[in-house]
C-alpha positions in Angstrom: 43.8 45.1 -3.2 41.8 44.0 -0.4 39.7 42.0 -1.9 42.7 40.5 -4.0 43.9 39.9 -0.3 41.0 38.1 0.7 40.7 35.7 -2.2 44.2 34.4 -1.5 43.5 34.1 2.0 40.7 32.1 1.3 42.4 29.9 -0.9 45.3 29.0 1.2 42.3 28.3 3.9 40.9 26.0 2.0 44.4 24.1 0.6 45.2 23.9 4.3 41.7 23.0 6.1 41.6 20.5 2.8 45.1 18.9 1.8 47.8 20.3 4.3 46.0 19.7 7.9 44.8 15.9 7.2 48.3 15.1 5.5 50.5 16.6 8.4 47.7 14.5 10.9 48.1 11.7 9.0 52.1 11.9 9.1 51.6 12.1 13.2 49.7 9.3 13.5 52.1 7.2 11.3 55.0 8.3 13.6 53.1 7.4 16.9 51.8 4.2 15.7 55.4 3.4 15.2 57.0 4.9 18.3 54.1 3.2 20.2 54.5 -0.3 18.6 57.8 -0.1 17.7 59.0 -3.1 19.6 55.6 -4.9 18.0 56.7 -4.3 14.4 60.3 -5.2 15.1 58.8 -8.9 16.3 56.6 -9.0 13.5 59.2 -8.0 11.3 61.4 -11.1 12.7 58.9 -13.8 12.3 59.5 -16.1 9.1 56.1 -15.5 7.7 56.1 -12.3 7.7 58.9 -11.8 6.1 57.1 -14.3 3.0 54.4 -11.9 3.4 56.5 -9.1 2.5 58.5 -11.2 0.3 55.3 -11.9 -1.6 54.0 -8.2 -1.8 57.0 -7.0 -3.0 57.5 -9.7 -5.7 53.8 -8.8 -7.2 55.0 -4.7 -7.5 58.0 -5.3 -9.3 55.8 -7.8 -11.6 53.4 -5.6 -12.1 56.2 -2.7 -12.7 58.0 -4.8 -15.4 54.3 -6.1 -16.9 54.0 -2.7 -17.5 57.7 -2.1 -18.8 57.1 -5.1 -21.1 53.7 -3.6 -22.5 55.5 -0.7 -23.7 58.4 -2.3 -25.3 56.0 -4.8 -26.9 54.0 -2.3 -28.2 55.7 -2.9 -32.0 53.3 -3.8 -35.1 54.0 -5.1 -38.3 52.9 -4.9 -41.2 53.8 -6.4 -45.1 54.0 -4.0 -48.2 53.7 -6.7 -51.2 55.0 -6.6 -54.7 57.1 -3.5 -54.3 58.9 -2.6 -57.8 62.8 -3.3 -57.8 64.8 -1.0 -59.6 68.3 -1.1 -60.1 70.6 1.3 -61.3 73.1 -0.1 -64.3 73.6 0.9 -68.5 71.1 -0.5 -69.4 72.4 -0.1 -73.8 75.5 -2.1 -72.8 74.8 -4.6 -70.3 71.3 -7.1 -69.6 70.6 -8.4 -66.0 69.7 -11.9 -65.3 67.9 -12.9 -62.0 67.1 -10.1 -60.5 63.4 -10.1 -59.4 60.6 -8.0 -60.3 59.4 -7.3 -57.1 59.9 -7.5 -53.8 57.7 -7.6 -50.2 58.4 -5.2 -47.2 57.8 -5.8 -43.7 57.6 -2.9 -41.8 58.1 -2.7 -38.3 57.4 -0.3 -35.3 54.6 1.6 -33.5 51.1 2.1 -35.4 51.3 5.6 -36.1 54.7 4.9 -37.7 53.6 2.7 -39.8 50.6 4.8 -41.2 52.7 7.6 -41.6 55.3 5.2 -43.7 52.5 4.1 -46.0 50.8 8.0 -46.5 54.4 9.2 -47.0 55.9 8.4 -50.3 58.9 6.6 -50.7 61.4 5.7 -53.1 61.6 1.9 -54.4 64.2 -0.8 -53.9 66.3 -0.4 -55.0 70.3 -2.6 -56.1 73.3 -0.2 -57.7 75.2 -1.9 -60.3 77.0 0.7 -61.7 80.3 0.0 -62.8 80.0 -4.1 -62.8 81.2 -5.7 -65.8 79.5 -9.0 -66.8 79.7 -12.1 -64.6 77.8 -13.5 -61.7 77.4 -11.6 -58.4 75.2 -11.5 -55.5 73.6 -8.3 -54.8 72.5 -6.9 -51.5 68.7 -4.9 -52.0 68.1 -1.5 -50.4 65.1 0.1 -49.2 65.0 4.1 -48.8 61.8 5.3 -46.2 61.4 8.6 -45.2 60.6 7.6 -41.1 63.7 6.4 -39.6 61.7 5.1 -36.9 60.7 2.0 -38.4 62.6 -0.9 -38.9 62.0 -3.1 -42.1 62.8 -6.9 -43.9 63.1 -7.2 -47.4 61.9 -10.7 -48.8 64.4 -11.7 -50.7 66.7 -9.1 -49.2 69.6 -10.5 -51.9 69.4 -11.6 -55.5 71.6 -14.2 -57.3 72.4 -12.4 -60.6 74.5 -12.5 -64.3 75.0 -9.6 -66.2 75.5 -10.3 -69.5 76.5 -7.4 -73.1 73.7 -6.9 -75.3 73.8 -7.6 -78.8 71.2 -7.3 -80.7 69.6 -8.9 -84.3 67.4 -8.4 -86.7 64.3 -10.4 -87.0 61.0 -10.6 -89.5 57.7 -9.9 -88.2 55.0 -12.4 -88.7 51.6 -11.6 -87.5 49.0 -14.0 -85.1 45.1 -12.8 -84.6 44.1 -12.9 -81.2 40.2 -13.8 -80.2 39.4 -14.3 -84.3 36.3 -16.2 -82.8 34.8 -13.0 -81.3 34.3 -11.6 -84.5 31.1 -11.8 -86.4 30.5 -15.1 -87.7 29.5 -13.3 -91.2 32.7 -11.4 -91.2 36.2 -12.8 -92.2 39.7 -11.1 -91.7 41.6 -11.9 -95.4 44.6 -9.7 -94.5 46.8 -7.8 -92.3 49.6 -5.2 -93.2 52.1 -4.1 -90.9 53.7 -0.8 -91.6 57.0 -2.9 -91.1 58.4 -6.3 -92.1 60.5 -6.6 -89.2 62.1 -5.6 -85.5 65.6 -5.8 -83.8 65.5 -7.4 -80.6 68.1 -7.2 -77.9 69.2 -9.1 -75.0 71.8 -11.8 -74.1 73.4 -13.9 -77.2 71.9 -16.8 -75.1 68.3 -15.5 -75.6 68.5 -14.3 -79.2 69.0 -18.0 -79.8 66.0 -19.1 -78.2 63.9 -16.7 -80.1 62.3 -18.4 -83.1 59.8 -16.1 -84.2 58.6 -12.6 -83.2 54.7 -11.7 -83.7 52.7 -8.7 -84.0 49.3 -9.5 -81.9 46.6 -8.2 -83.7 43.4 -8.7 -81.2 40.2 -8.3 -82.8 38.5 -7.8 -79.1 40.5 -4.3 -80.2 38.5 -3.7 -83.1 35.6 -1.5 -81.6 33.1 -1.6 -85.2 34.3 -4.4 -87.1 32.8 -4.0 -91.0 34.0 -5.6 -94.2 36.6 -2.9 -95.6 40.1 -1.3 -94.0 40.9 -0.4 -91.3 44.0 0.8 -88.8 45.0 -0.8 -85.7 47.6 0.8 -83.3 50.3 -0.1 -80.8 49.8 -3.3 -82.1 52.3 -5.4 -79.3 55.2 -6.8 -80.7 56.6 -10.5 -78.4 58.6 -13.0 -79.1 58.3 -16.7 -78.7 60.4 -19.7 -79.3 60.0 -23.0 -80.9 57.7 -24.4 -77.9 55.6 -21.1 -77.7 56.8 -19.9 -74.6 57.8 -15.9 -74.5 61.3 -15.2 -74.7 61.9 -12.1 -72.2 64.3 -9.9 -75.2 63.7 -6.6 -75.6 62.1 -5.5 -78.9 62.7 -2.1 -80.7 60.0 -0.7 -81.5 57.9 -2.8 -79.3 54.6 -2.0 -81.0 53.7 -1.8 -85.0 50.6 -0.2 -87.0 48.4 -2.9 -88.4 45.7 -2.5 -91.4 43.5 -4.7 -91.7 41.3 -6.1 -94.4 37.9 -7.8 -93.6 35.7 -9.1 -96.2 32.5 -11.3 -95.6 33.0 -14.3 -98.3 29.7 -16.4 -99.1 28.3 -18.6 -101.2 25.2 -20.9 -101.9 25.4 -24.5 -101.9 23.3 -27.2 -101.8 22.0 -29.8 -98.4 23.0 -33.2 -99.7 21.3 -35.9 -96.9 23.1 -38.7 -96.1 21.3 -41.4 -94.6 23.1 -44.0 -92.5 22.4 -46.8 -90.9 20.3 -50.1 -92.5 16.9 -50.2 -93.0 14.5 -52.5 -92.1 14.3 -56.2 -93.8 12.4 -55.4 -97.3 12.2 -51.6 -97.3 14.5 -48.7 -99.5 14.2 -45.0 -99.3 11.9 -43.5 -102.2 12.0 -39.8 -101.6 14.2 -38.1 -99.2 12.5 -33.9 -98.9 14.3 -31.2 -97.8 12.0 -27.9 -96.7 15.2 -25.9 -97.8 17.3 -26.9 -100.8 20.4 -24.7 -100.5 22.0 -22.6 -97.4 24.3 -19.3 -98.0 27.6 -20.8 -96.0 30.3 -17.7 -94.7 34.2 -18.4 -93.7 37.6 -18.4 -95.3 37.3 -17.6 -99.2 39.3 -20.6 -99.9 37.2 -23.1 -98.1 33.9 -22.5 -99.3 35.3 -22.3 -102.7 35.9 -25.5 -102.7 32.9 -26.7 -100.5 30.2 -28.3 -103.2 27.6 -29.5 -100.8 26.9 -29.0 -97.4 26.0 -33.1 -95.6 23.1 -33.7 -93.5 22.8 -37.4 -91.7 20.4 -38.9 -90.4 20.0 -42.3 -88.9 18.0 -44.6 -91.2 18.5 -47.5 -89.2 15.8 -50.5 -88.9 13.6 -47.5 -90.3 10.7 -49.1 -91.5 7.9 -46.5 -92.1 7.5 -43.3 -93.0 9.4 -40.3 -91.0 10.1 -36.7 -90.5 13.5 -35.8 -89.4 14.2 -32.5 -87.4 18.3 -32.3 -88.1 20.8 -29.5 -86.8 22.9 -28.3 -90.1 26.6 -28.7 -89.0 29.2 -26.1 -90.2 32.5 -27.9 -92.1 35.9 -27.1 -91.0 36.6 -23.0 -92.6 32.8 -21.9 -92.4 32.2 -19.6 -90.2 28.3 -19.3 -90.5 25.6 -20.7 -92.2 22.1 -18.7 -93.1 19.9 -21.7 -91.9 20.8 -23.8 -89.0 18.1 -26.6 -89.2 16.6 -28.1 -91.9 13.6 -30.6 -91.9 13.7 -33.9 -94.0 10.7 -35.9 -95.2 11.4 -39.4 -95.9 9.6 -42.0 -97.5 9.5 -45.4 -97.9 8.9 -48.4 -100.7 9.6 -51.9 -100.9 13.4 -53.4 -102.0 14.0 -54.0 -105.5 17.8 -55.0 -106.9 18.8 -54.5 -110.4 22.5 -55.1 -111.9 24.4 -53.0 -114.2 27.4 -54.9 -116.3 31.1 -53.9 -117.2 31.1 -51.1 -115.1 35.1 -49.2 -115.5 37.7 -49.6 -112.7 39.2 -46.4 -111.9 42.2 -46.2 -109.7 42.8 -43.3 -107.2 45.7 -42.1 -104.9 48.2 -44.0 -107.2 51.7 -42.2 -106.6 52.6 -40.0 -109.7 56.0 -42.7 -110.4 53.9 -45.3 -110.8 51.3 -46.8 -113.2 49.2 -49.6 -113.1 47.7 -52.4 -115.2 44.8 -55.2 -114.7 46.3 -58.4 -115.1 43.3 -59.6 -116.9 40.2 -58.2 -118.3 37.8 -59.6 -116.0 40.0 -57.0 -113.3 39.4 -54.3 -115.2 35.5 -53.9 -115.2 33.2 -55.1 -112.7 29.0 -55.7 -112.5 27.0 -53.6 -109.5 24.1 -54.6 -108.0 22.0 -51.3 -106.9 19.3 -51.8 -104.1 16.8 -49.6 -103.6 13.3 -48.2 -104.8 12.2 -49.7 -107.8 11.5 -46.0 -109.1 14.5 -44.4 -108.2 16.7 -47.3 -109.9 14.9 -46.9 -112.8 15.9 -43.2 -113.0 19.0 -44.1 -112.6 22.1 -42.9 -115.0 24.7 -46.0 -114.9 27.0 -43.3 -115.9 26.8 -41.9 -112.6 28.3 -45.5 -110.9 31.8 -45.1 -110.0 33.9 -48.5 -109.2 37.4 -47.8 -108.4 40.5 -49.1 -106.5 42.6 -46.9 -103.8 46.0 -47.7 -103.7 47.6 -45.0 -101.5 50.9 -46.8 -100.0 51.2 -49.2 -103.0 54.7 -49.8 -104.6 55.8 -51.7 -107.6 54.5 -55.3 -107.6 51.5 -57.7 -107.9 48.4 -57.4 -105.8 44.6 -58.5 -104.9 43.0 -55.1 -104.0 39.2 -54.5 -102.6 36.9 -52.8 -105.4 34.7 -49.8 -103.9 31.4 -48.8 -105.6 29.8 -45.3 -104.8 26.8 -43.7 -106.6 25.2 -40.2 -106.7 21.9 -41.1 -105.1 22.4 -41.8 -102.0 18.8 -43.2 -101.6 20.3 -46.4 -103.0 23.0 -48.8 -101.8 25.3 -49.5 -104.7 27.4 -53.6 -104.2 30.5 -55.0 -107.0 29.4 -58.5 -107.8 33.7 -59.0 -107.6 35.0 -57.8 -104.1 38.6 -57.5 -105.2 40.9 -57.8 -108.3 44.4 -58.1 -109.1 46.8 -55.2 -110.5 50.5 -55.1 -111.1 51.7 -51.7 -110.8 55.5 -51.2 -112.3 57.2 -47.2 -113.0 56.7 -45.2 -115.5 
């Protein structure tokens, strides 16, 4: 206990010898100065600028006390939530909502710590209740539900302009579109696809079902993860609808997604490079041999087009030729061919001198005559007509004149009497093929 005693003694010693001595001292003096100089400080007191002075001093506290004030109260952040899902809350199998938007952004605002805890903390969406409104046009105020009170916040749009309209709903076929076709391997071909339904309902305001002209299963082929010639199955294959100028029509569409199966062959077939020089050669010369270091090329695409595809053209510019040259040509790919085996081929050609020989009475042939119609030379001389072929004097020799082919188009021609332009074409295309008559006359009458 004594020494207890002593420690406390020692410590109020200290607190008084330290803090309580110097205080009271300094409380003395403060008191004499002014009982001492009391009538000093009363003059000094009354003079004008001292009384700015003081003025002056305290003006700068109470600044510096509101500053401070002001620093607190200012101390607000803000800070924007973007996109924020709107939800709203109506039957959604009777009624569809018009003008409502998508999303939304938040401002928050208030201290920092608030506003991390709002974002960590979750929180429902906005949110508009439209339960129990009956079609028509309202505007709609937007709520926001947060779990710290002590934030304030501004929704952008905080209102919505919006119709609610019944839903009907109709019943439409399916039709199917292939996405990213070009992605596929050039060898490979898609011939079919099967949907596992031929059509949908879709539902939405009468307005909308109007605007919907067709409704498409997507099929994507960047979906197709091994794509091989055979069948196969493609799933939640997206179902949209578009109108007549393409555009998506926003309906809903039940089911939304189909099953696809499809079919991808690889049609092919060989056909042979026909070159096709154009262009004039020089004064005096004609093509004897025209080369190829390939003859035929395997061509891939639609099954349609290449069954129909005879040749495959190569040009190559001939003109003011006037020796011997080897042409290095890129083999293009017709419309519907998807690939070809070779992509360049190289052509030898050579030249000879000009010779000219005439073949008589060679047939006029009409083409593109409309099926109501038929047609008649108005003498014989219209009927037949002589060709001069230029060219190498070996390869007109070799010629068929069997293979000439004069003829008359008269696409857009009706019933009457006309001068029409005779064209001459030949199978070699090493030679240049001229009618001695440039045109004729026809009548052309019904059948």
């Amino acid at each position: 206990m004594k020494k207890i005693s002593n420690m406390f003694k020692k410590i109020f010693s200290f607190f008084d010898r330290r803090l309580i001595t110097p205080i009271t001292k300094g409380i003395l003096k403060v008191m004499d100065f002014f009982r001492n100089n009391g009538r000093g400080i009363e003059k000094l007191v009354s003079k004008k600028q001292s009384l700015i002075v003081i003025s002056l001093i305290f003006a700068f506290a109470v600044f510096l006390i509101i500053d401070n004030e002001s620093n607190t109260l200012t101390d607000q952040y803000a800070e924007i939530l973007y996109n924020q899902k709107v939800t709203a809350i109506y039957n959604e199998e009777a009624y569809v909502v018009e003008g409502l938007p998508k999303t939304v952004d938040i401002t928050l605002i208030g201290k920092k710590r608030h506003i991390f805890l709002a974002k960590q903390a979750p929180s429902k969406d906005v949110s508009v209740d439209l339960t129990g409104l009956k079609p028509g046009n309202y505007e709609v105020d937007l709520k926001y539900s947060q779990q710290i009170k002590a934030l304030d916040y501004k929704l952008d749009p905080s209102t919505a302009s919006i119709a609610i309209y019944e839903k009907v709903s109709e019943t439409r076929s399916l039709t199917v579109d292939i996405l990213h076709q070009d992605n596929l391997d050039s060898k490979l071909f898609i011939k079919n696809v099967e949907l596992n339904r031929a059509d949908a309902i879709i539902k939405g305001a009468e307005h909308r079902l109007k605007e919907v002209a067709t409704v498409k299963a997507l099929v994507d082929v960047d979906n197709i993860t091994k794509p091989e010639v055979g069948e196969l199955t493609l799933t939640d294959v997206p179902l949209v609808a578009y109108d007549t100028d393409g555009k998506v029509v926003d309906v809903e569409i039940v089911p939304n997604k189909v099953e696809a199966k499809v079919s991808i062959t690889s049609p092919n077939k060989q056909v042979p490079i026909r070159v096709v020089p154009t262009g004039n050669l020089a004064f005096g010369k004609a093509i004897k041999t025209l080369t190829t270091n390939i003859n035929n090329v395997v061509v891939y695409g639609d099954e349609e087009v290449i069954n129909k595809l005879e040749y495959i053209p190569v040009e190559i510019n001939v003109d003011n030729l006037d020796k011997d040259k080897e042409y290095h040509v890129n083999i293009s790919k017709p419309k519907g061919v998807r690939d070809i085996s070779t992509k360049t081929v190289v052509i030898k050609v050579t030249l000879d001198g000009l010779s000219t020989k005439e073949f008589k009475d060679i047939n006029i042939t009409t083409e593109n005559l409309a099926s109501k119609f038929k047609v008649q030379a108005l003498t014989e001389n219209d009927s037949k007509v002589d060709v001069i072929v230029r060219g190498s004097q070996s390869v007109i020799d070799s010629l068929d004149a069997t293979t000439l082919n004069a003829y008359i188009d008269l696409k857009d021609y009706g019933v009457g009497e006309y001068e029409v332009t005779v064209y001459v074409t030949g199978s070699d295309l090493r030679l240049t093929y001229v009618p001695r008559t440039e045109k004729v006359k026809v009548r052309i009458t019904e059948k």
